[in-house]
C-alpha positions, 0 to 999 in steps of 0.5 A: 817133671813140671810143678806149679806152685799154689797160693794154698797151704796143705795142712802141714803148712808148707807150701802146695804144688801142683803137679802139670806134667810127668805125671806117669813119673809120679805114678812110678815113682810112689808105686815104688816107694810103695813096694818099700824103695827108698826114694827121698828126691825127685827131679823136678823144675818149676814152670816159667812166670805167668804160665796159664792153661791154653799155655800148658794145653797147647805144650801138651802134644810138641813137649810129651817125650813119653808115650806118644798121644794118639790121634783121638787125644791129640784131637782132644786137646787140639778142641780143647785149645780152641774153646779158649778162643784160639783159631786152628791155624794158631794152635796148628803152628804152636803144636807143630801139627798141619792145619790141613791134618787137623781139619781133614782128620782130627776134628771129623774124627771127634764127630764119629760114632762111639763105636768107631772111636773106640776102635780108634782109641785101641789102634786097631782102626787108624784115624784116616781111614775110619775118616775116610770110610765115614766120608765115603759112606756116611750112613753105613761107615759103622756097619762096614767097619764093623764087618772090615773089623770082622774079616781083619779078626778071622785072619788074625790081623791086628789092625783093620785095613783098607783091605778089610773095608774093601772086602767088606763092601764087596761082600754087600753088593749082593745083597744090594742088587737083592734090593735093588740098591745098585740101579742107577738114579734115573735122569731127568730130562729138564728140557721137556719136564720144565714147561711141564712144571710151569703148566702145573703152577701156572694152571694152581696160580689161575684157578678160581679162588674156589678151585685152588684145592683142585688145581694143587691136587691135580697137579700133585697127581700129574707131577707123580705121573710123570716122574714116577714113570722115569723111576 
């Protein structure tokens, strides 16, 4: 259990600490001295001279021998590090962490919705997957999670999977092609519709000052002609 000695004084004019790590030990122990056990000493070491707060953010992760942290707070104090100026590749190599896990998971999984970090924060969605899902469908990661979470739920699994995300987007194709959502986009042949394209400007940049109103309408008419017939 690390403290940190105060320059302030409590009221009983003795010397103030503060407490910078164990502090799930300290917990323990005054819920037991609060049940009446008798602990008079606790096992406790000063920190070295001159330690600040990014050095004891950047300890937090390499030197927690306790409950390991989860990737959301691991991503948390990483953020944290960083606002005091630190680069991700110097706050990687202090906290033993991949500068490639830190960009490709960590720091997109702070800018998921609050829902899937819920999930996250649980450990019934693991980070890279809830990433991985957002990657691939930005728009409707949070409804097929939720619906992932759902089927993983009714087969009494405690965790969703990939699995689950699967079959949750396979329970959506049809109702894509109920929409029309699965059609492909169609092609555009560039070949043909560039000297099209230039007919319709050339024809806006030639008209009579007078004309130019004109000239742009007809040309927005003819452009939505063509490619509405490609759709």
């Amino acid at each position: 259990m690390n403290i940190n000695e105060t320059a302030e004084r409590n009221k009983g004019g003795e010397d103030g600490y503060t407490y910078t790590d164990g502090h799930r030990r300290m917990i323990c122990v005054m819920n037991l001295i609060a049940k009446g056990r008798d602990i008079r000493k606790v096992p406790t070491r000063f920190e070295p001279d001159g330690t600040n707060d990014l050095d004891r953010i950047l300890s937090m992760i390499p030197l927690n021998g306790g409950l390991p942290f989860t990737p959301y707070e691991k991503a948390k104090v990483i953020k944290k590090a960083h606002g005091f100026g630190v680069e991700y590749a110097e706050i990687a190599e202090k906290i033993g962490i991949s500068l490639e896990y830190i960009n490709a998971i960590l720091l997109p999984l702070l800018e998921s919705p609050q829902a899937i970090l819920n999930e996250v924060k649980t450990g019934k969605l693991s980070a890279s997957l809830a990433v991985q899902v957002q990657k691939e469908n930005p728009v409707e990661a949070p409804g097929i999670l939720q619906e992932a979470k759902e089927i993983a739920e009714a087969t009494d699994s405690p965790k969703t999977t990939l699995k689950h995300v699967r079959k949750a987007k396979e329970a959506r194709e049809p109702a894509k092609k109920v929409r029309g959502e699965d059609k492909p986009a169609p092609e555009t042949d560039w070949a043909s519709v560039g000297p099209f394209l230039k007919e319709l400007l050339e024809n806006i940049f030639n008209a009579d000052p007078k004309g130019v109103g004109k000239a742009i309408t007809d040309a927005a008419n003819a452009y939505d002609n063509v490619f509405s017939a490609k759709v």
